[in-house]
C-alpha positions as CSV (number, residue, x, y, z in Angstrom):
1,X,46.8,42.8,-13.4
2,X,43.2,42.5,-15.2
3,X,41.1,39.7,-14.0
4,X,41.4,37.1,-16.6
5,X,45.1,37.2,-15.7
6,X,44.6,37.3,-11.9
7,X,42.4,33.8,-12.0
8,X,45.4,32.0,-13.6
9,X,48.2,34.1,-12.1
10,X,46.7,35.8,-9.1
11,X,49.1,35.0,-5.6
12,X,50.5,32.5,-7.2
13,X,54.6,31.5,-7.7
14,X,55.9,28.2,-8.9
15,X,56.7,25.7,-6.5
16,X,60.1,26.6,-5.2
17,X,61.5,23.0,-5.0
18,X,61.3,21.6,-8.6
19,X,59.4,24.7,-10.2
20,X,56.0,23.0,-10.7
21,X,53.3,25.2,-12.8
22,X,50.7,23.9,-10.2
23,X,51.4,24.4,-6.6
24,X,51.8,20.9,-5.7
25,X,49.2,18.6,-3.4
26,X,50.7,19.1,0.2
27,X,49.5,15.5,1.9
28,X,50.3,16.1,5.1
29,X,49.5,16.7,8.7
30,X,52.7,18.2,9.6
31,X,56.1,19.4,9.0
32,X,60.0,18.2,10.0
33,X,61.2,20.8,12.3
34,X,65.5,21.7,13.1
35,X,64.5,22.8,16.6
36,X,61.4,23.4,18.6
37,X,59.9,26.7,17.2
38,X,62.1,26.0,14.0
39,X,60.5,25.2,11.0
40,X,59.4,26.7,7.4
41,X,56.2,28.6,8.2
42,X,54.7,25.4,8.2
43,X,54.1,23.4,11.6
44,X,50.7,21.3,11.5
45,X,48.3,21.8,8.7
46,X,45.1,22.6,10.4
47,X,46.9,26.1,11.0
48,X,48.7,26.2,7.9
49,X,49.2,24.3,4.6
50,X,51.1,25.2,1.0
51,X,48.0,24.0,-1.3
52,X,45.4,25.6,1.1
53,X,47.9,28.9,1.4
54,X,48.6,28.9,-2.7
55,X,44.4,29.0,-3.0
56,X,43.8,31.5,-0.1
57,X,46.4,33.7,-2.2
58,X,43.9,33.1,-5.5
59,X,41.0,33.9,-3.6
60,X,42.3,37.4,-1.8
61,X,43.7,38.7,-5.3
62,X,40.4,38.1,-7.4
63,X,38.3,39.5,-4.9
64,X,41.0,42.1,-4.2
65,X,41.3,41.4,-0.7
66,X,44.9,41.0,0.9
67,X,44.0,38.1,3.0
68,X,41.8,34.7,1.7
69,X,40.7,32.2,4.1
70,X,39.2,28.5,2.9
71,X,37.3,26.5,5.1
72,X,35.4,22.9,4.9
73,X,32.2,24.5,3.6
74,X,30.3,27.6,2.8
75,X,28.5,27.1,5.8
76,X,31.9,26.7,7.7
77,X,32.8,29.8,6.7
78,X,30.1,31.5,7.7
79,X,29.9,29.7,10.9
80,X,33.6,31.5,11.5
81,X,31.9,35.4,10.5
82,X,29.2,34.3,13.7
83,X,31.8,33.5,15.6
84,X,33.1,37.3,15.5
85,X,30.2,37.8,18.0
86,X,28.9,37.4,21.3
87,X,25.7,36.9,23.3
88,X,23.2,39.5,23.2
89,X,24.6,41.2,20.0
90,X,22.4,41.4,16.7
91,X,22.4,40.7,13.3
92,X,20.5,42.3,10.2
93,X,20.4,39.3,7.6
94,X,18.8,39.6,3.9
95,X,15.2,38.0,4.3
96,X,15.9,36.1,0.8
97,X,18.6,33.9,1.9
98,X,19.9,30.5,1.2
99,X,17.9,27.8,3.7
100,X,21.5,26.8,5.1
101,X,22.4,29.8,6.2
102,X,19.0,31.0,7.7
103,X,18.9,27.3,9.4
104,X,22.7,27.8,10.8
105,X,21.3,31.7,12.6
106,X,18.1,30.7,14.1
107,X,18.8,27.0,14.6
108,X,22.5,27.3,15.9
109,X,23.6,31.2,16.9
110,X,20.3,31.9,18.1
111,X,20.5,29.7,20.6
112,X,23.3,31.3,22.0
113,X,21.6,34.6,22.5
114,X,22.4,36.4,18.8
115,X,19.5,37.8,17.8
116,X,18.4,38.2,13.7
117,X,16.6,40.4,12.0
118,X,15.4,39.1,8.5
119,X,14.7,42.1,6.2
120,X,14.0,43.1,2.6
121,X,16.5,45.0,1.7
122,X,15.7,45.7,-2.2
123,X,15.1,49.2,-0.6
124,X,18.0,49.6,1.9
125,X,17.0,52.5,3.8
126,X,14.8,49.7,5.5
127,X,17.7,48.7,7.4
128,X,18.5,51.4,9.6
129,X,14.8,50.7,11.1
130,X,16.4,47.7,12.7
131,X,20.1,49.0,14.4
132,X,20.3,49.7,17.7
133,X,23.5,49.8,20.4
134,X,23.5,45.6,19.7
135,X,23.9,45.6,16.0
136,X,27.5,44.2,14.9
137,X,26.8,42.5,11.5
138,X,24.8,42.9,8.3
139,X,24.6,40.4,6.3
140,X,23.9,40.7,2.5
141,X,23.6,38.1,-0.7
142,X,22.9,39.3,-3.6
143,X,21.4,38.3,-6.1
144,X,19.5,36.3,-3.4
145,X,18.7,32.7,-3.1
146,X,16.4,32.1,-5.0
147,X,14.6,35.0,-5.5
148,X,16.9,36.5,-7.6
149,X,16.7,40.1,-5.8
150,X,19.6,42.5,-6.1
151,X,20.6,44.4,-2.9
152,X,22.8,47.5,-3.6
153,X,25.7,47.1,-1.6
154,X,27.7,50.4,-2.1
155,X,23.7,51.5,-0.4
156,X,24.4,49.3,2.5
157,X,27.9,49.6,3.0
158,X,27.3,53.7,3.8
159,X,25.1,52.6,6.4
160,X,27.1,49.9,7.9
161,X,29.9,52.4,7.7
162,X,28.0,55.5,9.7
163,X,26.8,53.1,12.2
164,X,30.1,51.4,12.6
165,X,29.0,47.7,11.3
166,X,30.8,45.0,9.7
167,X,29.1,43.8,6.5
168,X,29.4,40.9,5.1
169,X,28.6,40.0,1.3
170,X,28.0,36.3,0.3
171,X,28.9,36.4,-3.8
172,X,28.2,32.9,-4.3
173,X,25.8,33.7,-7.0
174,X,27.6,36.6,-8.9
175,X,31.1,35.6,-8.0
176,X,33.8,38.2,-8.5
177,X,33.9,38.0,-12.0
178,X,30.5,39.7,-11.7
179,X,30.8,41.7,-8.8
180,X,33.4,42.7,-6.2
181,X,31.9,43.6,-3.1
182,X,35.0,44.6,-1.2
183,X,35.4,47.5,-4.0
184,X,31.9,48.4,-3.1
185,X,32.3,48.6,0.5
186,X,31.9,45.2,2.4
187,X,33.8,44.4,4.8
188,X,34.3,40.8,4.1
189,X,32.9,38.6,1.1
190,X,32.2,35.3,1.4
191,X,31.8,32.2,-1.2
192,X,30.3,28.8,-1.3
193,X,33.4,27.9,-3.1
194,X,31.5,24.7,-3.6
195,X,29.7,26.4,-6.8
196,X,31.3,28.8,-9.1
197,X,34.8,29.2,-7.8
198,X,34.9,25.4,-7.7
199,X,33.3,24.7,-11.2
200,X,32.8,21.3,-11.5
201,X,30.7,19.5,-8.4
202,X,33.4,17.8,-7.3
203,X,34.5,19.7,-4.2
204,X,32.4,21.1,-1.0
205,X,34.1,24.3,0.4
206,X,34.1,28.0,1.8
207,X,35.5,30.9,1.7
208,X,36.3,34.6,3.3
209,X,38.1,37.8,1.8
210,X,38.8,40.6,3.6
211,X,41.0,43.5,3.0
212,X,41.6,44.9,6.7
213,X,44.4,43.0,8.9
214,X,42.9,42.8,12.1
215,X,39.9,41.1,10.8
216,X,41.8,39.0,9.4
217,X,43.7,37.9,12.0
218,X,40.7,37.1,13.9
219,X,39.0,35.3,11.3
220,X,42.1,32.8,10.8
221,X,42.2,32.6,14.9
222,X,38.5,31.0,14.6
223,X,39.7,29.0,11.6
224,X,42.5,27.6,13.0
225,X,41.0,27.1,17.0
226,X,37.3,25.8,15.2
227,X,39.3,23.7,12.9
228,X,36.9,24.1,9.9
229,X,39.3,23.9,7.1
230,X,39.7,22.5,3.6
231,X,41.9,19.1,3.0
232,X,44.8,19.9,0.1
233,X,43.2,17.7,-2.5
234,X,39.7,20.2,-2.0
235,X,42.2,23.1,-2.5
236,X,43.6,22.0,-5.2
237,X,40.7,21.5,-7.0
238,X,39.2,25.1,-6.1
239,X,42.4,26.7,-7.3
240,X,42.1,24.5,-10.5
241,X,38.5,26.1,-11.1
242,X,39.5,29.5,-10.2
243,X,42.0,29.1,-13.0
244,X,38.8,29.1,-15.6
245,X,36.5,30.9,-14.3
246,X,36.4,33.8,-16.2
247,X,35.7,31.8,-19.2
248,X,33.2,29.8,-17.9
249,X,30.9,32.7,-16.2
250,X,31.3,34.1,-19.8
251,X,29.3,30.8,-21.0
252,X,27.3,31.0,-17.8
253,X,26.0,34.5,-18.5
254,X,25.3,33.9,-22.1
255,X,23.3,31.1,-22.0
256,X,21.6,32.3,-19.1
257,X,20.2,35.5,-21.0
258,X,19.1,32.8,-23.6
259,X,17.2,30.6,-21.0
260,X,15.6,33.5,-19.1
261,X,14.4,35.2,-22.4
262,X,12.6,31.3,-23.9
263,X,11.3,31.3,-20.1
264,X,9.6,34.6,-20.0
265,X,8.2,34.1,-23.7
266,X,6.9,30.6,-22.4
267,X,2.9,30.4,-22.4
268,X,3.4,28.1,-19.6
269,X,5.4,29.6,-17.4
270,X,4.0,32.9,-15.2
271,X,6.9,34.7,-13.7
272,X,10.7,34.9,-14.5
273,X,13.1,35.9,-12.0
274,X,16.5,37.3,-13.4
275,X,18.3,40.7,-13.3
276,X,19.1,41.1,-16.4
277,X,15.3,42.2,-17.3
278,X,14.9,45.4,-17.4
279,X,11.7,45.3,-15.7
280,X,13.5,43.6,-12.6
281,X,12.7,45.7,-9.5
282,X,16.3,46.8,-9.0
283,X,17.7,46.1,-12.9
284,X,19.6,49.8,-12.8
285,X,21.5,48.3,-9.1
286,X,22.4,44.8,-10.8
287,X,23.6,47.1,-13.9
288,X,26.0,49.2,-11.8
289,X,27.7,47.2,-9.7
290,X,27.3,44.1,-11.8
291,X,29.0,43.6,-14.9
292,X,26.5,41.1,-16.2
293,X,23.7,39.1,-14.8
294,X,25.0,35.2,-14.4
295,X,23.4,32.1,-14.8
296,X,21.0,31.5,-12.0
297,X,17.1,31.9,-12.8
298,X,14.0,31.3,-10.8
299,X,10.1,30.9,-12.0
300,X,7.5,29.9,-11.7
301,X,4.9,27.3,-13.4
302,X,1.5,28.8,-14.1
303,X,-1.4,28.6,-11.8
304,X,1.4,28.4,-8.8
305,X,0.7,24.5,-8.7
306,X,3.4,22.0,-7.2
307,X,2.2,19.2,-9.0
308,X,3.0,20.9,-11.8
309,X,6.4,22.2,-10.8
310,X,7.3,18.7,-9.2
311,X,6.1,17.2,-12.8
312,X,8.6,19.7,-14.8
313,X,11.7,19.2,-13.1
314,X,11.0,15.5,-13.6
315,X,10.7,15.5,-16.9
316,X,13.9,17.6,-17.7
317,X,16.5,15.6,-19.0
318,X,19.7,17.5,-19.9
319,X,19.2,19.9,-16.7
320,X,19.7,17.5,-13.8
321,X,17.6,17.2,-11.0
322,X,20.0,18.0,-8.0
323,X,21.0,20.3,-5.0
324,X,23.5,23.0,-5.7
325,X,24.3,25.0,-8.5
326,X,27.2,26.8,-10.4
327,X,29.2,23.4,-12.4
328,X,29.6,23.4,-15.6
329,X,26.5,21.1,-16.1
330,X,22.7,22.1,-15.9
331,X,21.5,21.8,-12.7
332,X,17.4,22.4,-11.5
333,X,15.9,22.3,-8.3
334,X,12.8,22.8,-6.7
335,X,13.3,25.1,-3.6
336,X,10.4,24.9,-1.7
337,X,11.3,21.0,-1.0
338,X,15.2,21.0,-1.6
339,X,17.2,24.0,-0.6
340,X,15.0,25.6,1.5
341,X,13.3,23.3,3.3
342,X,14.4,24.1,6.4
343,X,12.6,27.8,6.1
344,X,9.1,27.0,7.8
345,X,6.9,27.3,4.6
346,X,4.9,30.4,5.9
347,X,8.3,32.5,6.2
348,X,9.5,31.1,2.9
349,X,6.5,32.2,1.1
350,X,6.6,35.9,2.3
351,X,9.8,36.5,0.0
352,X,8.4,34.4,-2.8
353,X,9.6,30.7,-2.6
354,X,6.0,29.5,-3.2
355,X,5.5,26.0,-4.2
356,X,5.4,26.4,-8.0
357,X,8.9,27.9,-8.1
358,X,12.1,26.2,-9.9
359,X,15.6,26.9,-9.0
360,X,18.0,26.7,-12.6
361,X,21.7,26.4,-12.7
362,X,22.7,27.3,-16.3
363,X,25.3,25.5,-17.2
364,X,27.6,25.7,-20.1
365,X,25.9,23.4,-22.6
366,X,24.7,24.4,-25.8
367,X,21.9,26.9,-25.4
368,X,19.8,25.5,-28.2
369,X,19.7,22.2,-26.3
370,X,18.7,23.3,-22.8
371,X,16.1,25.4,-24.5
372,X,14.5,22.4,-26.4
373,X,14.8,20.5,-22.8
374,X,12.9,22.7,-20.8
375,X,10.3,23.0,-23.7
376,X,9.9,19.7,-23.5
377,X,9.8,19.0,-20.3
378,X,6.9,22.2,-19.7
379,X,4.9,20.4,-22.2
């Protein structure tokens, strides 16, 4: 089954008790059993629930995993990947990294005797500077928030593999109708389902693929003993957007080659960051796993001034002025004071979030429109 096919169809069967095309909304906290022990795989929904199970099937066939998990948030489910460890074991984590996520590792795990190691990782040979007899878990987005950067994860899976590592991927950005990470090696991907897979910022939720059993079954014993899961109306509305997403990232990547080329040709503006340039650092990576370059863009305002950055994204008025990314509308943000906030600005600024940089969404709007809307509001 080709993709297109597997976000409508993908783990999915019609509702066995009056054949509905949609798996149903299962409102419920638990289940009628005959006898104690007897029931119909279904016993308390914290463990297990028919809307959450028919979206966990969506989200292990397009990624092709065998097992999906969904979770509360994307930082939920990343919570239950930390939760694999234990004291005094270590962590190699992309340097360009979503402010949630870096806040959750040194703010939270930390604390409890994990230690991270934030690293470039455009050039991944960098990485095996930093594994020693502690090292369990690599962690890899890519393209990277905000930055743009592409990490080549075929590259990093080898070494994970020869050093006996888990990696994980976060594919929030590229989403698997970009990339597929567990094709490429990872050992588990995880998604902000709350963006792309989700479509339509109406829904906050996570996600985790894997293709080997015994990680799974340890991930779904930390879902179901932390208790970090989805509600049935979330997961209904995820599996809904699953269902177009192949025609929306379509949109996504097409008007987002039109924005990034108006940005780079803008007097105004001094650096675009998007991997569909070829002069990108690592353009020939985002090519070969990638099979285009999605909607997300970063730049910058000339003369790296956040007056005049703060002053743009004010003035836009089709884009909207808001935290996270990937619905169908325009979305800008300014990372520096939004996103990644909770990076301490001297760390931030050493992969690139300076002050003058801009965080876009492309949505699905006419081009022509967004276009004339950031002209406008760059003066």
């Amino acid at each position: 089954m080709k993709f297109n096919t597997k976000t409508i169809h993908g783990g999915q069967k019609h509702d066995p008790a009056y054949g509905a095309v949609m798996p149903p909304i299962y409102q419920t906290s638990t289940y009628a059993q005959s006898t104690p022990g007897g029931h119909k795989g279904f016993e308390y929904s914290r463990t297990h629930n028919p809307t959450r199970q028919a979206l966990e099937n969506a989200l292990a066939s397009i990624e092709n995993g065998t097992h999906g998990l969904a979770f509360g948030s994307g930082l939920a489910a990343i919570d239950a990947v930390m939760k694999l460890l234990k004291p005094g074991d270590e962590v190699i984590s992309t340097n360009d990294l979503y402010g949630g996520s870096y806040r959750l590792f040194t703010k939270i795990f930390q604390d409890f005797g994990i230690k991270f190691h934030f690293v470039g990782m455009q050039d991944v040979s960098k990485i095996e500077d930093y594994i020693n007899e502690n090292t369990k878990l690599v962690w890899v987005e890519t393209p990277t928030n905000p930055m743009m950067n592409i990490i080549d994860i075929k590259g990093v899976s080898e070494i994970a593999k020869k050093h006996k590592l888990l990696l994980a991927v976060d594919n929030t950005f590229a989403t698997p109708y970009l990339q597929q990470p567990l094709d490429l090696g990872a050992d588990i991907v995880m998604h902000s389902a709350t963006k792309y897979l989700g479509g339509h910022s109406d829904v906050v939720m996570g996600a985790l693929v894997v293709k080997d059993e015994e990680l799974a079954d340890r991930l779904y014993f930390v879902q179901n003993a932390s208790g970090a899961v989805c509600g049935p109306q979330d997961s209904f509305l995820v599996l809904r957007g699953i269902k177009t997403l192949h025609v929306r990232m379509q949109r996504h990547c097409e008007n987002g080659k039109k924005v990034a080329e108006f940005l780079e040709s803008h007097p105004k503006v001094e650096k675009v960051y998007w991997p569909g340039f070829e002069f990108h650092p690592n353009h020939e990576v985002a090519k070969s796993q990638m099979s285009d370059f999605g909607g997300m863009i970063s730049f910058t305002t000339k003369g790296n001034n956040y007056e005049e950055a703060i002053k743009t994204v004010e003035n836009l008025k089709v884009f909207t002025l808001a935290e996270s990314l990937g619905g169908v509308e325009s979305l800008a943000g300014h990372p520096a004071s939004m996103t990644h906030a909770s990076i301490p600005k001297e760390e931030r600024e050493k992969t690139g979030v300076v002050d003058s940089l801009i965080r876009l969404s492309v949505g699905i709007e006419d081009a022509d429109d967004l276009i004339e809307d950031l002209n406008q509001a760059l003066g």
